[in-house]
C-alpha positions as CSV (number, residue, x, y, z in Angstrom):
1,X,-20.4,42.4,231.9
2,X,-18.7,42.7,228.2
3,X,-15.8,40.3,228.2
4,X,-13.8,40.3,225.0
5,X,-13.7,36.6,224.4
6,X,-17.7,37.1,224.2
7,X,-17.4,39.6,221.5
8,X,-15.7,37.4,219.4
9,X,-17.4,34.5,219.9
10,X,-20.9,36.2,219.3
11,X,-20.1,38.2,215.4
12,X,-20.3,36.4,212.5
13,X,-18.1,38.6,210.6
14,X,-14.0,39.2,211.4
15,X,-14.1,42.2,213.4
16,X,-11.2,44.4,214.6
17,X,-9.3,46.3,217.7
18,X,-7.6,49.0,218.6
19,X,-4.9,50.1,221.0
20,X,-3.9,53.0,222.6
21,X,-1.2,54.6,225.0
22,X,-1.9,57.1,227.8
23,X,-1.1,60.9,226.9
24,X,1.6,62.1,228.8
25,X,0.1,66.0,229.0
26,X,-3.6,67.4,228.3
27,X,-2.4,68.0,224.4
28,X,-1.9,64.2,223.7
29,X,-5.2,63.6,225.9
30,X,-7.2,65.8,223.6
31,X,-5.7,63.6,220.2
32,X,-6.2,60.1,222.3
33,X,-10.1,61.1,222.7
34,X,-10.6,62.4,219.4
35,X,-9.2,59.1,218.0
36,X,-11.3,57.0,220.4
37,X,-14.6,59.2,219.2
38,X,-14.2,59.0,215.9
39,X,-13.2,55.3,216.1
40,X,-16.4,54.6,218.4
41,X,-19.2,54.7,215.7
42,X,-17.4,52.0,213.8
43,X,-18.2,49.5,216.3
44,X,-14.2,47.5,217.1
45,X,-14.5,44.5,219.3
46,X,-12.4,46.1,221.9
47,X,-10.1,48.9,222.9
48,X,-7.2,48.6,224.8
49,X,-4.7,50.8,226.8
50,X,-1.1,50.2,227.2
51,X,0.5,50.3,230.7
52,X,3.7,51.9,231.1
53,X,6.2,51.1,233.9
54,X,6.5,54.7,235.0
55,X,4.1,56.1,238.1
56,X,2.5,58.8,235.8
57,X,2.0,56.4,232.9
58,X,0.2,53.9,234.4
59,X,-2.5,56.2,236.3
60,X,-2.9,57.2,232.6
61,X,-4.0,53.9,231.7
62,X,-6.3,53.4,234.5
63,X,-8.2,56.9,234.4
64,X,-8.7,56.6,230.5
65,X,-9.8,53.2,230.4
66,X,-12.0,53.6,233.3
67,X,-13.5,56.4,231.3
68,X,-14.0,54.4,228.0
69,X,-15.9,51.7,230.7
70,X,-18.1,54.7,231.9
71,X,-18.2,57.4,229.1
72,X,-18.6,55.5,225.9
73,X,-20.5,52.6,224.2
74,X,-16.7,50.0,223.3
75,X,-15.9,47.3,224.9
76,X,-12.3,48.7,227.4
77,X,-9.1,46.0,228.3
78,X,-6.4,47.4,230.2
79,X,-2.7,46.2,229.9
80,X,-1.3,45.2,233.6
81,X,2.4,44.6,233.9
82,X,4.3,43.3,237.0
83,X,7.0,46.0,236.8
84,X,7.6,48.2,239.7
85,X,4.7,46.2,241.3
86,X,4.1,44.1,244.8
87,X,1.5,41.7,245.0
88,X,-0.6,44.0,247.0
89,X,-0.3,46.6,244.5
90,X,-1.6,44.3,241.8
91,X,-4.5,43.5,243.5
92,X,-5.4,47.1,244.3
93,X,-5.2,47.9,240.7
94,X,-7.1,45.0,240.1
95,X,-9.5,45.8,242.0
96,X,-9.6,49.3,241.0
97,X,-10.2,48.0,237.3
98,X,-13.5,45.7,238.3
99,X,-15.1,48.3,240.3
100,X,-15.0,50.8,236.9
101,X,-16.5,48.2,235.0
102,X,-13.2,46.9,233.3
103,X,-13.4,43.2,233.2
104,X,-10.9,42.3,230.7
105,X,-7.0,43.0,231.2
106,X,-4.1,41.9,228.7
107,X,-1.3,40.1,231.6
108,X,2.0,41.2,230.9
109,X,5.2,40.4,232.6
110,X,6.6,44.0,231.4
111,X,10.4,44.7,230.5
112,X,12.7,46.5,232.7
113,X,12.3,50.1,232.5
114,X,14.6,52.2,230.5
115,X,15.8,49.2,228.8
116,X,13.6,46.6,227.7
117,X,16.4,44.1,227.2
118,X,17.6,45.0,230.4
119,X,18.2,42.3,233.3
120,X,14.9,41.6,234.5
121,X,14.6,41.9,238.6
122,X,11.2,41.6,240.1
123,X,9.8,43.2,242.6
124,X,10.9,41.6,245.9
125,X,7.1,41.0,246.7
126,X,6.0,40.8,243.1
127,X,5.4,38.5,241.1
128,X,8.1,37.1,238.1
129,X,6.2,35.3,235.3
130,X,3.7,36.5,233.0
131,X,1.8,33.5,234.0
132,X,1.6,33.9,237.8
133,X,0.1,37.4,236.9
134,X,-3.2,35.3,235.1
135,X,-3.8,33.2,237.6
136,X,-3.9,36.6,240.4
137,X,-6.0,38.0,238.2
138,X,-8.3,34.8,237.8
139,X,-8.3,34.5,241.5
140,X,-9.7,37.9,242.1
141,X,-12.7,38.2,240.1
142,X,-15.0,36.8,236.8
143,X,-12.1,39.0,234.1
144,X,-11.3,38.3,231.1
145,X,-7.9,37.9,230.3
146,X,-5.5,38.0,227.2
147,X,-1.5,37.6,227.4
148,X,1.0,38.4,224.8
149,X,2.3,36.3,221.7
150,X,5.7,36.3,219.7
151,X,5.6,35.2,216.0
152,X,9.6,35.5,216.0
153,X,9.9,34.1,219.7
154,X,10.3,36.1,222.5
155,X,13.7,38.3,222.6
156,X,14.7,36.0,226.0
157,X,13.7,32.9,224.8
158,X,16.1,30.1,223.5
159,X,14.5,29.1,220.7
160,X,11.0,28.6,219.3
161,X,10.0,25.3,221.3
162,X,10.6,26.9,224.5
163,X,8.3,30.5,223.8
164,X,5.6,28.3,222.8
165,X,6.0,25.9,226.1
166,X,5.6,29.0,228.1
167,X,3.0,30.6,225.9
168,X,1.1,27.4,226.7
169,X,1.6,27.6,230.2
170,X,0.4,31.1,230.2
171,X,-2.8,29.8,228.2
172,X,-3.2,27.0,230.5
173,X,-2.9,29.6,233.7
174,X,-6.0,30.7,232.3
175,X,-5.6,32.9,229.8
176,X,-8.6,33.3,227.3
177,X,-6.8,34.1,223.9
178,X,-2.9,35.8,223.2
179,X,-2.3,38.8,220.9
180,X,0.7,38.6,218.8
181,X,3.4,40.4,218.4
182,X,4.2,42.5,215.3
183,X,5.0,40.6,212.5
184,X,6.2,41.0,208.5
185,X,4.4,37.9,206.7
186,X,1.1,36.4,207.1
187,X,2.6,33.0,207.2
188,X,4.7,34.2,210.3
189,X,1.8,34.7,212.1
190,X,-0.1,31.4,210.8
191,X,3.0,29.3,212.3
192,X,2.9,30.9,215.1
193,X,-1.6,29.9,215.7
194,X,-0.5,26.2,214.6
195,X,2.4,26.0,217.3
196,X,-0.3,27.2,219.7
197,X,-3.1,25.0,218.3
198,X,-1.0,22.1,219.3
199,X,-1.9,22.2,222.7
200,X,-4.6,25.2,223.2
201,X,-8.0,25.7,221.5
202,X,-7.3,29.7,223.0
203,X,-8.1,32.0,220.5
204,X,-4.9,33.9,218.7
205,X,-5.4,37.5,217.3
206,X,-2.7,39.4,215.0
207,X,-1.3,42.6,216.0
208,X,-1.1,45.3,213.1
209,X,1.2,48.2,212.6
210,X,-0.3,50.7,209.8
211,X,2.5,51.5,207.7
212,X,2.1,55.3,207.1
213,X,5.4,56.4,208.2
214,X,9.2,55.5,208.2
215,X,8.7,56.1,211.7
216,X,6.4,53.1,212.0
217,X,8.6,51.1,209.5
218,X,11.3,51.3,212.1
219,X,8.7,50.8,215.0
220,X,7.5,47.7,213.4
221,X,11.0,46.2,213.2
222,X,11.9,47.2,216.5
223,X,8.8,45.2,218.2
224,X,9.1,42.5,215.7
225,X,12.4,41.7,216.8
226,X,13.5,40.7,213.5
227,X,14.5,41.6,210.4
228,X,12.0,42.4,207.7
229,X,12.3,40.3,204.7
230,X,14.2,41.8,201.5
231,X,10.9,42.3,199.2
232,X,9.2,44.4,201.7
233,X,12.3,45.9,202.6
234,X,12.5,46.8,198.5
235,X,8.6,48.0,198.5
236,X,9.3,50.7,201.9
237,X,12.7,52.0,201.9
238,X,13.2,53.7,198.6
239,X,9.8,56.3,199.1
240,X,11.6,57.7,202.4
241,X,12.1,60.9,201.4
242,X,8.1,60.7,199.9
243,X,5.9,60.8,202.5
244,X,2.6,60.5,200.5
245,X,4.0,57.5,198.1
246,X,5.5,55.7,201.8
247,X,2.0,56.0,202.8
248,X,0.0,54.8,199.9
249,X,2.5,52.1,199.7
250,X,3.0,51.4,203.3
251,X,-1.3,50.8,204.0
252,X,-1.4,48.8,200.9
253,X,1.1,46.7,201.8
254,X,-0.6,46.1,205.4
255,X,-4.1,46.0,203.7
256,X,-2.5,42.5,201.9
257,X,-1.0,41.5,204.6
258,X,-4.9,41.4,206.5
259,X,-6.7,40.0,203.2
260,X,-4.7,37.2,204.0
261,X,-5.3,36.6,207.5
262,X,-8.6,36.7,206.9
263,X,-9.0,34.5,204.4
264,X,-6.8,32.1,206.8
265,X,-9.8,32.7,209.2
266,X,-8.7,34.8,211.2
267,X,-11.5,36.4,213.6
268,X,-10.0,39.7,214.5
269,X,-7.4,42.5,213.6
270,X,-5.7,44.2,216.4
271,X,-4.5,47.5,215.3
272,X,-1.6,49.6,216.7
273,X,-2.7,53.2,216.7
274,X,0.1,55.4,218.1
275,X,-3.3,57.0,219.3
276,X,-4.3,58.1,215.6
277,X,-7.5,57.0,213.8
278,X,-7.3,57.6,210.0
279,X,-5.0,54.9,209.3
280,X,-7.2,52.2,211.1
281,X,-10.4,54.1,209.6
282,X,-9.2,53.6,206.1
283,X,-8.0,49.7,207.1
284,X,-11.4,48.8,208.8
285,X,-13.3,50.4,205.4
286,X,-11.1,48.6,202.5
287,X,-10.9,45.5,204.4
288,X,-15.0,45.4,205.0
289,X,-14.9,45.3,209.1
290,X,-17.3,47.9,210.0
291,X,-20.0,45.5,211.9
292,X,-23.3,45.0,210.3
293,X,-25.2,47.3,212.8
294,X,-23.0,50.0,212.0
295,X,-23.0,50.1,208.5
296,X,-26.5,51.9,207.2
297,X,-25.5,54.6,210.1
298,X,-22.8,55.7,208.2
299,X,-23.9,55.3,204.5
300,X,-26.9,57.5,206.0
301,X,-24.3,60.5,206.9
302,X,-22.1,59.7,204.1
């Protein structure tokens, strides 16, 4: 059984992730694979697959991860939301999940579909919380599992103090470690580990955008939930019409951004794909993650 938390625990070195969504035809299939093959050989920590709230998207998610469990050599987590879902369901998918040889799943309430800020109405024989969805999935078999983290606070919640009581809760549901939430600043993300560190030793991992597009600029805002701050804001915006300067620009500024968290200790990088691998390739090699095994591989076929 490879259980993420065991993969971090047992590497010296920071290491990184990746994460994917599931193609919508046979065209974006093709690109997801490719990515996933030529991301293989560099050895991540993990690879992960979103889970939309749509029928289609989600038997996406759980015939590609099962096939990274069967058909390659990484280390699969699939995303499970409780959108559109009884509690029947949920265990079925569950269940699906272990007998593929999938034993770690990211536990996400979801947001409404169509509109994420939408009124949030569960499933009348669902389940409501994020939190209720670990502890099903705890009760079901040896997984494990990972929730969600917001550096800025959830887009529902109140104020700071109240995301981290239920991001605690969560943890204490029996969650092994949180993945945040995009983020602008190092220090946005270190508050957010020392809010958590008050009252869970759970592992907290960063979640990176690459910036190689406008496209991801506004991406990146969008999930932040917050604005970006005016100096990054004045490094981005004016090379929108230059695609090749944006990009430059854009990886340099996220390749700062991760020499920071490591040197804050940070253990892992989870990257945001948008099911493309150059971007994270040229991250993981600047930023020295490749692991130790893989390394005289590659300079051999380099």
């Amino acid at each position: 059984m490879r259980r993420v938390v065991d993969r971090l625990s047992s590497t010296r070195c920071p290491t990184f992730s990746v994460e994917f969504f599931p193609p919508r035809n046979e065209a974006e299939e093709t690109i997801l694979w490719r990515s996933i093959r030529e991301l293989e050989p560099l050895d991540p920590a993990y690879i992960s697959i979103t889970y939309g709230a749509g029928g289609s998207s989600r038997d996406g998610t759980i015939q590609n991860i099962a096939r990274v469990a069967t058909d390659t050599t990484l280390v699969p987590m699939a995303h499970l939301t409780a959108v559109n879902h009884s509690v029947a369901e949920l265990r079925n998918v569950i269940g699906h999940f272990a007998a593929v040889g999938v034993h770690n799943i990211l536990a996400l309430r979801g947001d409404p579909p169509g509109d994420p800020m939408g009124e949030w109405v569960p499933h009348p024989e669902g389940l409501t919380y994020a939190e209720e969805l670990v502890r099903l999935i705890r009760e079901l078999g040896d997984f494990c599992v990972g929730v969600s983290a917001f550096p800025y606070g959830h887009p529902r919640s109140p104020d700071l103090e109240t995301d981290t009581r239920y991001l605690l809760r969560k943890l204490d549901a029996g969650a092994d470690f949180a993945i945040a939430q995009l983020f602008f600043e190092a220090e946005d993300f270190l508050r957010l580990r020392d809010r958590v560190a008050t009252g869970s030793d759970a592992l907290v991992l960063p979640g990176i955008m690459p910036l190689t597009t406008p496209r991801t600029w506004r991406k990146t805002i969008e999930l932040s939930g917050a604005m970006p701050p005016r100096w990054l804001a004045d490094r981005l915006e004016p090379l929108s019409d230059d695609p090749k300067a944006f990009r430059a620009e854009g990886l340099d500024v996220i390749t700062e951004l991760c020499e920071r968290l490591l040197a804050e200790g940070v253990p892992e990088l989870h990257f945001y794909t948008f099911n493309r691998s150059k971007a994270t390739r040229e991250l993981v090699d600047r930023l020295g993650l490749r692991s130790a095994r893989t390394k005289p591989v590659l300079a051999a076929q380099s």
